[in-house]
PDB file with one MODEL, atoms N, CA, C and O in Angstrom:
MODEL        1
ATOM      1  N   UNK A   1      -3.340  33.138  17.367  1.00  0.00           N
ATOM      2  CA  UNK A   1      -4.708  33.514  17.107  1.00  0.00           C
ATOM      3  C   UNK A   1      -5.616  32.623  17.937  1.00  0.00           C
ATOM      4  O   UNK A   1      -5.354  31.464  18.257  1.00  0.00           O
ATOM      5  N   UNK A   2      -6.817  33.364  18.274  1.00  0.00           N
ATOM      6  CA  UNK A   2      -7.635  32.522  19.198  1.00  0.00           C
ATOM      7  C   UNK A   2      -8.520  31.941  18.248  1.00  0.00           C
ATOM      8  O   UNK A   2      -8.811  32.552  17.220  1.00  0.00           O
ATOM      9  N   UNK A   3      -9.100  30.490  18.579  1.00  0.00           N
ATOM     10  CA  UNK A   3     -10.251  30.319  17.795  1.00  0.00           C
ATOM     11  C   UNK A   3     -11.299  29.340  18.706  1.00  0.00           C
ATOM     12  O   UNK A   3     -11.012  28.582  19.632  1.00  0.00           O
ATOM     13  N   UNK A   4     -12.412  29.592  18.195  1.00  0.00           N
ATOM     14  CA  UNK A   4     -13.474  28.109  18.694  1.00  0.00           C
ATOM     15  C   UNK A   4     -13.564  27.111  18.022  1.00  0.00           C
ATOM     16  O   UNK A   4     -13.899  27.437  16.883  1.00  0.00           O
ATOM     17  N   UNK A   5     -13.424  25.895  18.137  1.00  0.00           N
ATOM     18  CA  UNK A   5     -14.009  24.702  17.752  1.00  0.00           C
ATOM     19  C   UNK A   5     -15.163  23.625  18.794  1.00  0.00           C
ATOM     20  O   UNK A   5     -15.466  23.580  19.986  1.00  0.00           O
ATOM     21  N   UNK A   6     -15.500  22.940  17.668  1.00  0.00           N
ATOM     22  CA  UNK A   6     -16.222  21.958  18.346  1.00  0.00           C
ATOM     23  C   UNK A   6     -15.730  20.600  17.767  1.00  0.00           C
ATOM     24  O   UNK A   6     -15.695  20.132  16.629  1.00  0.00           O
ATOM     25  N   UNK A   7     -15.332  20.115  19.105  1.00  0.00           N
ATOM     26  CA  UNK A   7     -15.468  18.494  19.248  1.00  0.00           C
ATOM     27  C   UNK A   7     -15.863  17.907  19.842  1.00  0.00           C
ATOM     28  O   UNK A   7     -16.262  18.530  20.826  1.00  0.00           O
ATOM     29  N   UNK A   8     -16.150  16.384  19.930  1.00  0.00           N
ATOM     30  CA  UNK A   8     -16.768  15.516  20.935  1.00  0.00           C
ATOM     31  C   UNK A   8     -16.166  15.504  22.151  1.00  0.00           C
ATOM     32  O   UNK A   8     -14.963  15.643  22.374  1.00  0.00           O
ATOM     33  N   UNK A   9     -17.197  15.302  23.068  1.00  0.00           N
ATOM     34  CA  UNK A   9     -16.702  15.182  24.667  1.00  0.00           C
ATOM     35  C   UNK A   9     -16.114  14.604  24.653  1.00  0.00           C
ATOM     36  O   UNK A   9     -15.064  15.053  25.110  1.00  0.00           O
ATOM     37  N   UNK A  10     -16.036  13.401  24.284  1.00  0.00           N
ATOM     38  CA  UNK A  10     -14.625  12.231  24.664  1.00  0.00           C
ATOM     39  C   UNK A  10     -13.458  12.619  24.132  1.00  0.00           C
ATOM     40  O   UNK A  10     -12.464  12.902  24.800  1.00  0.00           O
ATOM     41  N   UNK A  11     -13.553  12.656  22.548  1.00  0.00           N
ATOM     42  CA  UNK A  11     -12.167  13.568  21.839  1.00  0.00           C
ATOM     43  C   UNK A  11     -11.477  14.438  23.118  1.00  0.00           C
ATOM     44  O   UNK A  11     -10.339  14.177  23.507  1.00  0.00           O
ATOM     45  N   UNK A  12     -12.242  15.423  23.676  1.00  0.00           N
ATOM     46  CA  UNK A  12     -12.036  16.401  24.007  1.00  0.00           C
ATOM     47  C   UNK A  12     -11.135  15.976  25.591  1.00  0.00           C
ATOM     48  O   UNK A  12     -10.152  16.532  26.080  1.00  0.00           O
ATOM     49  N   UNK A  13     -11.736  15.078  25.969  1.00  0.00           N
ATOM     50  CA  UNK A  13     -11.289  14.499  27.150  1.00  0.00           C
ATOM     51  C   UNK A  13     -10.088  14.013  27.231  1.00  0.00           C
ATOM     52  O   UNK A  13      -9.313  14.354  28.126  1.00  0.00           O
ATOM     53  N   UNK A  14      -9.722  12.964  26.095  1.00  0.00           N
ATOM     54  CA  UNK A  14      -8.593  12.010  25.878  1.00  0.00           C
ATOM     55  C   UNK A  14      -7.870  13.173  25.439  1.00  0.00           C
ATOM     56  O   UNK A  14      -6.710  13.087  25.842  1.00  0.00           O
ATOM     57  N   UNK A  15      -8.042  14.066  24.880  1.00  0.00           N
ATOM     58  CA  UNK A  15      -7.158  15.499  24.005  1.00  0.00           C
ATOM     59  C   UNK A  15      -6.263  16.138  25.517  1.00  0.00           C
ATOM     60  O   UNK A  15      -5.124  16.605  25.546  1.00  0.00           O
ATOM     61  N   UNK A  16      -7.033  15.994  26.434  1.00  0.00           N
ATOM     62  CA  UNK A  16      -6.975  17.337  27.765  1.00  0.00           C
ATOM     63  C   UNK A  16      -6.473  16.247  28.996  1.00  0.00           C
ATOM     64  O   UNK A  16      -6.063  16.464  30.136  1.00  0.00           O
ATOM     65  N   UNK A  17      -6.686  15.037  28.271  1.00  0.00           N
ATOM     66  CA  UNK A  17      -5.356  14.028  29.653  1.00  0.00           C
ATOM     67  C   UNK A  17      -4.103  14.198  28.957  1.00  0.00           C
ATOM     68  O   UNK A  17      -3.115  14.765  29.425  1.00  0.00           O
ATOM     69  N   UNK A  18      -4.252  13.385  27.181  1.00  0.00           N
ATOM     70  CA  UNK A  18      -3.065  13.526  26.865  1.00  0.00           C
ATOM     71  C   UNK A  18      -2.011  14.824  27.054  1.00  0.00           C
ATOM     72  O   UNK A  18      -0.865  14.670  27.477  1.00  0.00           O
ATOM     73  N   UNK A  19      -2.502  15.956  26.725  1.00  0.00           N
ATOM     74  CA  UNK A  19      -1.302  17.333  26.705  1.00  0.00           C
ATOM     75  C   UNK A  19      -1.293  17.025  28.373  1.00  0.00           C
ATOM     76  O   UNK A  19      -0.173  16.853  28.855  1.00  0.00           O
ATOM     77  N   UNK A  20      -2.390  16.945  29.241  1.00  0.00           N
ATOM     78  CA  UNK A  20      -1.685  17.229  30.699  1.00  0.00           C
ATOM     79  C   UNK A  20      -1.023  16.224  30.877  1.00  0.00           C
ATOM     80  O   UNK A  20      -0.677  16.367  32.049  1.00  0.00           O
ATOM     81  N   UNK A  21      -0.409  14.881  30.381  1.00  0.00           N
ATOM     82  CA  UNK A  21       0.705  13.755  30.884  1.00  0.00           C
ATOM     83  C   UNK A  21       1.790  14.073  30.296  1.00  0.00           C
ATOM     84  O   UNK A  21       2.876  13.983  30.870  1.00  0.00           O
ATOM     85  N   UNK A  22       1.645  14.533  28.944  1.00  0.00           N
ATOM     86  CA  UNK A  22       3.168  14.965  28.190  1.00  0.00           C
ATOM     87  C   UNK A  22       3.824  16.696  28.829  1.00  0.00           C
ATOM     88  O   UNK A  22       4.918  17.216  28.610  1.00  0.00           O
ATOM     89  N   UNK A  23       2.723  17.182  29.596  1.00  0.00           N
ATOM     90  CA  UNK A  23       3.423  18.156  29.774  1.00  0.00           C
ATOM     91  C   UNK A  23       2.870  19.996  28.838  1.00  0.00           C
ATOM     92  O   UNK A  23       3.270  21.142  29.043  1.00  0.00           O
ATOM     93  N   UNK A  24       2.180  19.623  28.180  1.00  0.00           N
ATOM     94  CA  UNK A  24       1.793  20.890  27.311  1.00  0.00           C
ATOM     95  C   UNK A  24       0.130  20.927  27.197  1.00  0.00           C
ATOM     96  O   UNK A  24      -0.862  20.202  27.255  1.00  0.00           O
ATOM     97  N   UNK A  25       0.597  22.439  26.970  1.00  0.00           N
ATOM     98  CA  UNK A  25      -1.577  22.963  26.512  1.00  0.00           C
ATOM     99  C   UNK A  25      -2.015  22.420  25.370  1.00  0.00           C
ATOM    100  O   UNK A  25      -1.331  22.433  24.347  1.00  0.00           O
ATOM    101  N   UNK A  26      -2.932  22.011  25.425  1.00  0.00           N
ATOM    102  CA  UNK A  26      -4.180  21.472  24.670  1.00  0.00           C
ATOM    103  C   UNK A  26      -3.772  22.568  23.321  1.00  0.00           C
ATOM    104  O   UNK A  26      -3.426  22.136  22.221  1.00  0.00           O
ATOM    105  N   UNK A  27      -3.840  23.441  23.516  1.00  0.00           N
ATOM    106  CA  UNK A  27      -3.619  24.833  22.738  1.00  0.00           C
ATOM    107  C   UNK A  27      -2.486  23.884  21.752  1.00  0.00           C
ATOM    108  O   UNK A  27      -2.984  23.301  20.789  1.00  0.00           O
ATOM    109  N   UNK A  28      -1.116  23.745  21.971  1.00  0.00           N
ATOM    110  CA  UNK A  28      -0.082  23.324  21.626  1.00  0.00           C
ATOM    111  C   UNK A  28      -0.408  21.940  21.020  1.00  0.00           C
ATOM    112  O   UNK A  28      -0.030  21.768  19.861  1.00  0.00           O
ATOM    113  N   UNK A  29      -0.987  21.037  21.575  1.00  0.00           N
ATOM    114  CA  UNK A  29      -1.455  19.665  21.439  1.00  0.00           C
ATOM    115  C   UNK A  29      -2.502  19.687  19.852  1.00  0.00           C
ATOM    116  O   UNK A  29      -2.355  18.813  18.997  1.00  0.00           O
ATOM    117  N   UNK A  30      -3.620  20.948  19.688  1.00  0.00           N
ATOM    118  CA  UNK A  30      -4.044  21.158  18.688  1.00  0.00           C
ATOM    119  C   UNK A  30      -3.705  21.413  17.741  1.00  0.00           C
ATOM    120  O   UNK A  30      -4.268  20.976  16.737  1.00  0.00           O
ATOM    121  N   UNK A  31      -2.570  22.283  17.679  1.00  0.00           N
ATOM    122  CA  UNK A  31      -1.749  22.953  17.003  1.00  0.00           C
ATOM    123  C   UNK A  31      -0.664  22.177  16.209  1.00  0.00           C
ATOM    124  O   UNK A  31      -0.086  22.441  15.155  1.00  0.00           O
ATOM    125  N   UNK A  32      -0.594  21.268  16.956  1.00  0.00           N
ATOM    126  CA  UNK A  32       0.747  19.920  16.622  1.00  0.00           C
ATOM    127  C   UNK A  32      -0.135  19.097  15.420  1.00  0.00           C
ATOM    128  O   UNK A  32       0.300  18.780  14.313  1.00  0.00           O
ATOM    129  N   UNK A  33      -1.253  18.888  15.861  1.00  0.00           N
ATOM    130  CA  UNK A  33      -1.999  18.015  15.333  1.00  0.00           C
ATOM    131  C   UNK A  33      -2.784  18.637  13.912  1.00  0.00           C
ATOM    132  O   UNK A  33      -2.890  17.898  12.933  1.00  0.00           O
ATOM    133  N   UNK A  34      -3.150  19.595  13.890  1.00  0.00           N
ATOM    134  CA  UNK A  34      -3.476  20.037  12.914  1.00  0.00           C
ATOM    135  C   UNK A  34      -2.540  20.214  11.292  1.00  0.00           C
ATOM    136  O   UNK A  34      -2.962  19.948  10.166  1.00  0.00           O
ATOM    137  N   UNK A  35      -1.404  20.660  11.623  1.00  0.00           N
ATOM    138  CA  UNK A  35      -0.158  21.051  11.420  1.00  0.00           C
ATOM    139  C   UNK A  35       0.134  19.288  10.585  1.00  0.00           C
ATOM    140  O   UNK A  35       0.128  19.011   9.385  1.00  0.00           O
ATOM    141  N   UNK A  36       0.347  18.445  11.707  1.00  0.00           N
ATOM    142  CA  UNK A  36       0.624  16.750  11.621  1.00  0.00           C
ATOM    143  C   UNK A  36      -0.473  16.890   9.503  1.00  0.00           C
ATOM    144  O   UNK A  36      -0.066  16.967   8.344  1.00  0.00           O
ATOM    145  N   UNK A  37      -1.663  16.853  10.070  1.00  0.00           N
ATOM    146  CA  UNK A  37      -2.655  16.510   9.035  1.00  0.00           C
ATOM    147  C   UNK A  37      -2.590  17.225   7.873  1.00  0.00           C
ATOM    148  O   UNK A  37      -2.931  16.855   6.750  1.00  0.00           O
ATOM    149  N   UNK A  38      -2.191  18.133   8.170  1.00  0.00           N
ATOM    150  CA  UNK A  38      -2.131  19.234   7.131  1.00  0.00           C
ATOM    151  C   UNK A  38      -0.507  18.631   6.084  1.00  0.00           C
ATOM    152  O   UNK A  38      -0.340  18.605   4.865  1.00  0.00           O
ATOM    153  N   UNK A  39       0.232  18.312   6.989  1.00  0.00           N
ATOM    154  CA  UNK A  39       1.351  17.970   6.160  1.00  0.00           C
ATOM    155  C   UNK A  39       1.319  16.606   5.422  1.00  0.00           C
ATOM    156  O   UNK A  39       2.104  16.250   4.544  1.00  0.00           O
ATOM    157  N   UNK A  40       0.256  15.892   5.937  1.00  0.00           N
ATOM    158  CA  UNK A  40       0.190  14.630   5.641  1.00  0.00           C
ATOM    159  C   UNK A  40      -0.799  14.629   4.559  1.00  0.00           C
ATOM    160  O   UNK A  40      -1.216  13.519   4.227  1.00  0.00           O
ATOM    161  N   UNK A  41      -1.348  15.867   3.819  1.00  0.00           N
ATOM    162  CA  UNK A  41      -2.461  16.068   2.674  1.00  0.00           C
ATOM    163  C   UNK A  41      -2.695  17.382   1.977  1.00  0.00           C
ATOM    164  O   UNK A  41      -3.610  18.204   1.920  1.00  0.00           O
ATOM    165  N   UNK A  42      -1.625  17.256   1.528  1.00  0.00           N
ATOM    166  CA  UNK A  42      -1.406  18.701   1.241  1.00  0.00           C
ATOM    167  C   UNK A  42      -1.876  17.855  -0.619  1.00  0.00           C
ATOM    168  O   UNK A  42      -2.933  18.358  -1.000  1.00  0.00           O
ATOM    169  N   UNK A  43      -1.517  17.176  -1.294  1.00  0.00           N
ATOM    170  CA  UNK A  43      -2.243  16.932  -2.289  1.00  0.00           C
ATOM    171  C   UNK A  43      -3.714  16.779  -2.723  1.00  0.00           C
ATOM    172  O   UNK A  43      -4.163  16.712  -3.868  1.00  0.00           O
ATOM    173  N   UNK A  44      -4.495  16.732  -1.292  1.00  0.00           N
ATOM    174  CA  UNK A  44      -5.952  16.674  -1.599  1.00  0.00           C
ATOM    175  C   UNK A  44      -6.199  18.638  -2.101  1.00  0.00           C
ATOM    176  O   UNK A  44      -7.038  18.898  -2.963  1.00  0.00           O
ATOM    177  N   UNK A  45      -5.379  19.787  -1.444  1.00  0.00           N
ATOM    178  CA  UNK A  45      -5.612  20.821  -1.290  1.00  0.00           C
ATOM    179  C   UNK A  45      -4.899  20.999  -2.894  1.00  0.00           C
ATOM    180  O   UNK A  45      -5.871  21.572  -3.387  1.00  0.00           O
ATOM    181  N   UNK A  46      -4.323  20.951  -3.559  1.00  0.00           N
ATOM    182  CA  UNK A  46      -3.631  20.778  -4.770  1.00  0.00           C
ATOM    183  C   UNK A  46      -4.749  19.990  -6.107  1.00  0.00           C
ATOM    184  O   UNK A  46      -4.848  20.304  -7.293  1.00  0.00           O
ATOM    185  N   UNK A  47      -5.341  19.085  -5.462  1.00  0.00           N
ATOM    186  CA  UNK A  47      -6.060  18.406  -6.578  1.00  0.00           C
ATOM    187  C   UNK A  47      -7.521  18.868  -6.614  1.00  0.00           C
ATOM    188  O   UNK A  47      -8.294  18.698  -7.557  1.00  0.00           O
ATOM    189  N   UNK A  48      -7.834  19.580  -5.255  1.00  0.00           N
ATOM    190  CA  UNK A  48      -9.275  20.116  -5.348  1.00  0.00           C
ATOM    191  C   UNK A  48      -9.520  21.295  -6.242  1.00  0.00           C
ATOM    192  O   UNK A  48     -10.461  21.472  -7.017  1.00  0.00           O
ATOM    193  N   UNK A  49      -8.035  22.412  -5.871  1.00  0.00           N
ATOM    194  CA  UNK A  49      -8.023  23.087  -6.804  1.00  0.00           C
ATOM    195  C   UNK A  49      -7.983  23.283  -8.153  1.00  0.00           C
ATOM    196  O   UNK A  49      -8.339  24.224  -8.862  1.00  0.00           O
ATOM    197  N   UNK A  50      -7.373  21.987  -8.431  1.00  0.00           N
ATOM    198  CA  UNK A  50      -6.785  21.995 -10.157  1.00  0.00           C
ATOM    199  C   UNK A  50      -8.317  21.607 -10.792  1.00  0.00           C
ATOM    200  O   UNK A  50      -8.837  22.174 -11.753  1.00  0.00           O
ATOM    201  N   UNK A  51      -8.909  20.475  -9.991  1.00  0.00           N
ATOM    202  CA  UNK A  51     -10.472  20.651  -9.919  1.00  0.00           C
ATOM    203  C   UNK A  51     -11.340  21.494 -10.219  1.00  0.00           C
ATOM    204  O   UNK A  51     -12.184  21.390 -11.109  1.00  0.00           O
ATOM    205  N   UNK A  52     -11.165  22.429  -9.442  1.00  0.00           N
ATOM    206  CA  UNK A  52     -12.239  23.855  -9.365  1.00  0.00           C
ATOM    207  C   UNK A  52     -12.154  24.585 -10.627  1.00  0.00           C
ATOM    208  O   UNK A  52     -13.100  25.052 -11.261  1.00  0.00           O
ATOM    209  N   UNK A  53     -10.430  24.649 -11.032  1.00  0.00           N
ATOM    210  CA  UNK A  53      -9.764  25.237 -12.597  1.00  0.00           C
ATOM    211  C   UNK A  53     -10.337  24.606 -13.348  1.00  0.00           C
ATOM    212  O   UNK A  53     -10.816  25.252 -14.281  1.00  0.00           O
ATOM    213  N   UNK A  54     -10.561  23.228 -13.350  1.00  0.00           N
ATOM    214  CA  UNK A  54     -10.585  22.315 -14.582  1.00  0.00           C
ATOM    215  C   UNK A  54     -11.776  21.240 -14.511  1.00  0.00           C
ATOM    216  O   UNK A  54     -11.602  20.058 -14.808  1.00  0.00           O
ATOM    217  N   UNK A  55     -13.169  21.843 -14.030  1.00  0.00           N
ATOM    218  CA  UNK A  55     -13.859  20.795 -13.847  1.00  0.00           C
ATOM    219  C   UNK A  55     -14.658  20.289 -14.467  1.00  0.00           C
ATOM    220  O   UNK A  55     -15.608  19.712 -13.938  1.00  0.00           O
ATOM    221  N   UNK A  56     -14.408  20.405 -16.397  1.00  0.00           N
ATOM    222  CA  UNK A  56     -14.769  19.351 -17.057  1.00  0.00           C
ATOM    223  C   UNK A  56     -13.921  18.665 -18.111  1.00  0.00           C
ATOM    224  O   UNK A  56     -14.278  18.121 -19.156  1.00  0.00           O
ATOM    225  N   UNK A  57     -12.877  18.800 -17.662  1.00  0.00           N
ATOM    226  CA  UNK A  57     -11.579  18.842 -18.613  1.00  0.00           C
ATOM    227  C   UNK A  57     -11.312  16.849 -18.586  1.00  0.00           C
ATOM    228  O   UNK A  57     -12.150  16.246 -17.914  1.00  0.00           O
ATOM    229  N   UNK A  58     -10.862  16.494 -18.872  1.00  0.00           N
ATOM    230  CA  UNK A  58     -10.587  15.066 -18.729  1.00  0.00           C
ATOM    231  C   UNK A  58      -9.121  14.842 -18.625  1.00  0.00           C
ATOM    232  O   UNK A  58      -8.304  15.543 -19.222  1.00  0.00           O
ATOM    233  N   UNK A  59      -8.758  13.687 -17.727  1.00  0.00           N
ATOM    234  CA  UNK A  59      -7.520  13.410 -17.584  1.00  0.00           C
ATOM    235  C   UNK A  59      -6.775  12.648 -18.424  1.00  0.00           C
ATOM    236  O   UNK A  59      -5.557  12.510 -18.537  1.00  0.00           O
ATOM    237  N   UNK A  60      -7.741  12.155 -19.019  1.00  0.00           N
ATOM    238  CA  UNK A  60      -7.269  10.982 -20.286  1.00  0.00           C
ATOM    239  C   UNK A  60      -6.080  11.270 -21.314  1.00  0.00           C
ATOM    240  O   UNK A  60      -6.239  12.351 -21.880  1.00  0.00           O
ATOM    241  N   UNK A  61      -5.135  10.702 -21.631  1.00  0.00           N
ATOM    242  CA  UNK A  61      -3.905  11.219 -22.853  1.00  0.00           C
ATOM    243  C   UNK A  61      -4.982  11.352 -23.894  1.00  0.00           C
ATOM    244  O   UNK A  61      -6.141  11.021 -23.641  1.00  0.00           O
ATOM    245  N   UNK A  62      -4.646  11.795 -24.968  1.00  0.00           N
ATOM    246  CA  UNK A  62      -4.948  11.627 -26.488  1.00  0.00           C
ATOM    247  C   UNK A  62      -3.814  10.489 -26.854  1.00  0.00           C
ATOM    248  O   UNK A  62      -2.584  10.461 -26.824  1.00  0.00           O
ATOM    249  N   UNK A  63      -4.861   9.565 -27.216  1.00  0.00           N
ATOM    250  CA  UNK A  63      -4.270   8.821 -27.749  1.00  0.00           C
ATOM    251  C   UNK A  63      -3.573   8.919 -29.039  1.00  0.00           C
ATOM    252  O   UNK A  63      -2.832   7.988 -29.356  1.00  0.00           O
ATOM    253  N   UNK A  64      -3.723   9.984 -29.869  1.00  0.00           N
ATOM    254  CA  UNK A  64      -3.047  10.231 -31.031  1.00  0.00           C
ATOM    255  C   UNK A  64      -1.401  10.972 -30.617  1.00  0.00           C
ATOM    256  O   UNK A  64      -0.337  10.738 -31.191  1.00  0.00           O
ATOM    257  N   UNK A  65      -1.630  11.854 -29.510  1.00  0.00           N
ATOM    258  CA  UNK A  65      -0.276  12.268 -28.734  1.00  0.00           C
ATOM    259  C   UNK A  65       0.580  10.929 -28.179  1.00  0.00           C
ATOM    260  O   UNK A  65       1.808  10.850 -28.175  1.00  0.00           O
ATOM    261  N   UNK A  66       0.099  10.397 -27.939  1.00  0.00           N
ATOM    262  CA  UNK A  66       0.982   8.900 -27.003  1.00  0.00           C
ATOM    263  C   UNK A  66       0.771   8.462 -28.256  1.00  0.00           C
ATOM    264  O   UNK A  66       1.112   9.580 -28.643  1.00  0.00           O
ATOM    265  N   UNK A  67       0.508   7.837 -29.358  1.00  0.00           N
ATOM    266  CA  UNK A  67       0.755   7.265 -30.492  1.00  0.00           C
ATOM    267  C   UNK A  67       2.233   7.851 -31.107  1.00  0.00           C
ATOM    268  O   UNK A  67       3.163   7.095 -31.388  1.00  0.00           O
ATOM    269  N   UNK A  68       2.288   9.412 -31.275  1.00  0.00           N
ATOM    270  CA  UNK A  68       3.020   9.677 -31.875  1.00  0.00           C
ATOM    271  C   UNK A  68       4.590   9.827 -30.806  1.00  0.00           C
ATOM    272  O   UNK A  68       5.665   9.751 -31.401  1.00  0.00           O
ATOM    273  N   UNK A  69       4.593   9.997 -29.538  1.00  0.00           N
ATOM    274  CA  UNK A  69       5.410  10.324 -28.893  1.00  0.00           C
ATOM    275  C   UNK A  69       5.793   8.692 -28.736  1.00  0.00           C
ATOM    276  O   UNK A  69       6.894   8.570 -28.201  1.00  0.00           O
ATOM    277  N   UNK A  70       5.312   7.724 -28.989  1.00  0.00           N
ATOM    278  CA  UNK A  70       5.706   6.565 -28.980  1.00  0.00           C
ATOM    279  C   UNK A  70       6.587   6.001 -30.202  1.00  0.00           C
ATOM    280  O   UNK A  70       7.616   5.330 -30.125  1.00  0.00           O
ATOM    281  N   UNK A  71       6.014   6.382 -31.177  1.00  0.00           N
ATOM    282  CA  UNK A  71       6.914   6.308 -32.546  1.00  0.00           C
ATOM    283  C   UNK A  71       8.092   6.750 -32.579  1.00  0.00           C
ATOM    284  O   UNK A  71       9.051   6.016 -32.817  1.00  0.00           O
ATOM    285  N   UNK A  72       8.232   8.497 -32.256  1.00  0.00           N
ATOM    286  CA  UNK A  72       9.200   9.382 -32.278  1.00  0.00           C
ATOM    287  C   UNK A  72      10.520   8.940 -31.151  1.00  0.00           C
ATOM    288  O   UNK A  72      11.632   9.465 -31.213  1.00  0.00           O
ATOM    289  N   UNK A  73      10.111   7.812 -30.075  1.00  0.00           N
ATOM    290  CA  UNK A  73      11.233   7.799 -29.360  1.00  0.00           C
ATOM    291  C   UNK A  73      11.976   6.409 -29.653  1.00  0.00           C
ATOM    292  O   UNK A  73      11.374   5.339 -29.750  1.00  0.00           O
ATOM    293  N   UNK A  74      13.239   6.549 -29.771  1.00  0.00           N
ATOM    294  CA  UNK A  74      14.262   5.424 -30.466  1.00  0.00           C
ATOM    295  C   UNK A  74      14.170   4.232 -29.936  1.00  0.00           C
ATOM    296  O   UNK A  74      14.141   4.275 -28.706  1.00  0.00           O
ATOM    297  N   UNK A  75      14.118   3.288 -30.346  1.00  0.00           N
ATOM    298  CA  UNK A  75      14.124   1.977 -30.285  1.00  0.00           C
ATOM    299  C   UNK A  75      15.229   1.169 -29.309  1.00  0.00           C
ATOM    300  O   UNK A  75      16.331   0.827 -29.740  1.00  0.00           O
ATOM    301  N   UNK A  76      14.856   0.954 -28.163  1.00  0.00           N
ATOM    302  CA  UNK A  76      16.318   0.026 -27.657  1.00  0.00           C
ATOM    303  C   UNK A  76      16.673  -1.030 -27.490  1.00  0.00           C
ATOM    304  O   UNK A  76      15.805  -1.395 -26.698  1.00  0.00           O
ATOM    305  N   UNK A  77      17.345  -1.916 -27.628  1.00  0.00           N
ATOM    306  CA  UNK A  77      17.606  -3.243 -27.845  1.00  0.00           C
ATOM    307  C   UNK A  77      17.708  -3.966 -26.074  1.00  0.00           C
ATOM    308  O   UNK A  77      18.819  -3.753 -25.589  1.00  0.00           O
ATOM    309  N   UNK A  78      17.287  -4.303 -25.662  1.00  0.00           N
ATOM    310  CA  UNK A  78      17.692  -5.193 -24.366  1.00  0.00           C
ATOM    311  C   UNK A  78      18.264  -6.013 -24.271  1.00  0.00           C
ATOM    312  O   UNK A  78      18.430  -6.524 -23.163  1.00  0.00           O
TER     313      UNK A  78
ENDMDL
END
């Protein structure tokens, strides 16, 4: 798919030496990189959503649930 972006001239510069020294299109070089970021934050895309579902909900336990799930589990000796 074709698309437009905008980036800075310099970005754009250092972007269009690097793919021409390694050998590949800018095209490919974007594509790598996007891809890179995307895999490296895929929980921000996961937590924004649960967000959007849940955005006045609180994260907090009930403390009466962790009270009791604390009682209910057996005792171990160390």
């Amino acid at each position: 798919m074709k698309t437009a972006v905008s980036i800075p001239d310099k970005l754009f510069s250092v972007a269009d030496q690097y793919a021409k020294k390694h050998g590949f299109s800018r095209s490919r070089l974007y594509a790598k990189a996007l891809a890179t970021f995307l895999e490296q934050h895929p929980a921000d895309y996961i937590t924004d959503q649960l967000n959007k579902v849940y955005p006045d909900d609180s994260s907090e336990l009930d403390q009466g649930l962790v009270n009791m799930q604390m009682n209910a589990m057996e005792k171990e000796k160390w």
